[in-house]
KEKE-3310 file (N, C-alpha, C; in steps of 0.2 Angstrom, whole numbers, plus 5000, padded with zeros to 4 digits):
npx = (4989:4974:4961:4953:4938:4927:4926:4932:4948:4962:4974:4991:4994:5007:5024:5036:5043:5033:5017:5003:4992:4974:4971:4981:4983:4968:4970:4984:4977:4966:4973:4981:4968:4962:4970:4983:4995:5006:5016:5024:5038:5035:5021:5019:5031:5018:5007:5014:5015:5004:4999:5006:5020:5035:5044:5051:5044:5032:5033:5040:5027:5019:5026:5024:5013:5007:5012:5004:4993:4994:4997:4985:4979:4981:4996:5012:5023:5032:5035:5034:5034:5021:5007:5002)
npy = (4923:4929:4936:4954:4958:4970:4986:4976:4978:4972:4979:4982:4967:4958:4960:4962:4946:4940:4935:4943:4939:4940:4944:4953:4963:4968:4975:4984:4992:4999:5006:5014:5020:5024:5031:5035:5038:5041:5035:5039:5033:5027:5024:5017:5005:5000:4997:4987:4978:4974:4969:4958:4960:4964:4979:4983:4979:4983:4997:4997:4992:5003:5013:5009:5007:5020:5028:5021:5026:5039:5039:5034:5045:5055:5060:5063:5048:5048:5056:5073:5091:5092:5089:5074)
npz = (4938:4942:4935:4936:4942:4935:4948:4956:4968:4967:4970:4971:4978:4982:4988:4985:4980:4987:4993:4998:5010:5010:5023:5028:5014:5019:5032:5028:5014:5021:5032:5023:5016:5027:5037:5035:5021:5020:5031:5047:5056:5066:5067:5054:5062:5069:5061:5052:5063:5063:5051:5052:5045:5039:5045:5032:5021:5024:5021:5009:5000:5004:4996:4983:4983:4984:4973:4963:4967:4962:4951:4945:4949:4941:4941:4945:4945:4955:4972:4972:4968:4972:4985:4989)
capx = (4986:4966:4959:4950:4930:4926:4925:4936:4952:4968:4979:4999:4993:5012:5028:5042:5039:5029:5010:5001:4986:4969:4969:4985:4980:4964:4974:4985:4974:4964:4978:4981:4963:4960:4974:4989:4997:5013:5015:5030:5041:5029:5014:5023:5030:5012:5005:5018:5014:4994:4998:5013:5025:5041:5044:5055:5039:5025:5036:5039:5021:5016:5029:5022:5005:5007:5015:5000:4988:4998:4995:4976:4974:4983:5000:5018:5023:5037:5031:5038:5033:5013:5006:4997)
capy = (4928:4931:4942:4956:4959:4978:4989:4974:4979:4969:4982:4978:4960:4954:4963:4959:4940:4936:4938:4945:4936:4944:4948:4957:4967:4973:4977:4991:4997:5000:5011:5020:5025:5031:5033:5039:5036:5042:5034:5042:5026:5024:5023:5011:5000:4998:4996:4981:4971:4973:4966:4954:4957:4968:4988:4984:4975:4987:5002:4993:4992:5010:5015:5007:5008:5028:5024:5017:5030:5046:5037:5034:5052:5059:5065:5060:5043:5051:5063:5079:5097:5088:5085:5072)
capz = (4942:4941:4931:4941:4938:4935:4953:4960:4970:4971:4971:4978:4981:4982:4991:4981:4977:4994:4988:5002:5014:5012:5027:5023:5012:5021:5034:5022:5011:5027:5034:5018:5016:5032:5043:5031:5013:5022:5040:5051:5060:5074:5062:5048:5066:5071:5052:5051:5067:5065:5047:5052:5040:5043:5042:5025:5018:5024:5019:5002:5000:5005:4992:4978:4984:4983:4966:4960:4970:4960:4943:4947:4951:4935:4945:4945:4951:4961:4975:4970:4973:4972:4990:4990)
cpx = (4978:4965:4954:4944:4930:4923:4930:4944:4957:4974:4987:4997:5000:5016:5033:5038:5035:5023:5008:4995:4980:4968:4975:4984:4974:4968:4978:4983:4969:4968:4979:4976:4961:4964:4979:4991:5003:5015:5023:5031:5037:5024:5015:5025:5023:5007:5007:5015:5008:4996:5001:5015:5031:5040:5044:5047:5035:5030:5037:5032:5017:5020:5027:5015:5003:5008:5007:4992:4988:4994:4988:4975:4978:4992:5005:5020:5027:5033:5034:5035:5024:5014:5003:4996)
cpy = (4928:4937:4946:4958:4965:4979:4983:4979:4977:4972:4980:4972:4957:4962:4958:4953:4935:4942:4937:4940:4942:4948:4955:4966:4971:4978:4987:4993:5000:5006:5015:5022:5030:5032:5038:5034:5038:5041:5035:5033:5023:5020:5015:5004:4996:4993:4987:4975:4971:4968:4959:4953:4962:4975:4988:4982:4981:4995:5001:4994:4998:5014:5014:5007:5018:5030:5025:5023:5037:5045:5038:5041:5057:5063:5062:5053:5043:5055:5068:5087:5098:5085:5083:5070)
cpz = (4939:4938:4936:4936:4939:4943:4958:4962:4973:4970:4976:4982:4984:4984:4988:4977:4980:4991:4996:5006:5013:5017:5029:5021:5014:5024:5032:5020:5015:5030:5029:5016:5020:5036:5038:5025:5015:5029:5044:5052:5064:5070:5059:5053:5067:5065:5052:5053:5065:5058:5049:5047:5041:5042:5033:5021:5015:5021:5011:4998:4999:5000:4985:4979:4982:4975:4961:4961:4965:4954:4944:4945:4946:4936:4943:4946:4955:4965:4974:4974:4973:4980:4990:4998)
residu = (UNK:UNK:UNK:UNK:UNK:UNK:UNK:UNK:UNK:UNK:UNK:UNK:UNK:UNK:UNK:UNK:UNK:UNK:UNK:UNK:UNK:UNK:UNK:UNK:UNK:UNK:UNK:UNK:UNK:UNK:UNK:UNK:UNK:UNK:UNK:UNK:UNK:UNK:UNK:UNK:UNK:UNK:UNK:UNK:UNK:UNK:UNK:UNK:UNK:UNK:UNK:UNK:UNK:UNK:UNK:UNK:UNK:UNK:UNK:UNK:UNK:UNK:UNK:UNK:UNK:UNK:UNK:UNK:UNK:UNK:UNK:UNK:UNK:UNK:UNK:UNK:UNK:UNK:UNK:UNK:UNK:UNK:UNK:UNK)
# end
């Protein structure tokens, strides 16, 4: 794996043991910035296809993406009685 240059971001590059396509990951981290960090069924549907990879993936993904978002910002890595 590449070492990341300081303000890079290759956050949740891989879904399980399947490493994501750039376009991929704009895709999602695109949705989690500005659309939701929690996307209802409809939402997570949509998210998928635009990405092409399945619900279990993208929902995989936005679970450990969240994960990873908590930590950053000082907080739990479970969602608890914290809304983010």
């Amino acid at each position: 794996m590449q070492r990341s240059k300081p303000g890079e971001h290759h956050s949740m590059a891989s879904v399980g043991q399947c490493a994501l396509a750039e376009e991929q990951l704009r895709v999602l981290e695109e949705n989690f910035t500005k659309v939701t960090k929690h996307p209802d069924q409809v939402t997570l549907v949509l998210i998928a296809a635009e990405a092409g990879l399945t619900e279990e993936e993208t929902a995989k993904w936005f679970r450990m993406r969240n994960a990873q978002w908590r930590q950053a910002e000082g907080l739990p890595a479970e969602l608890g009685s914290v809304k983010d």
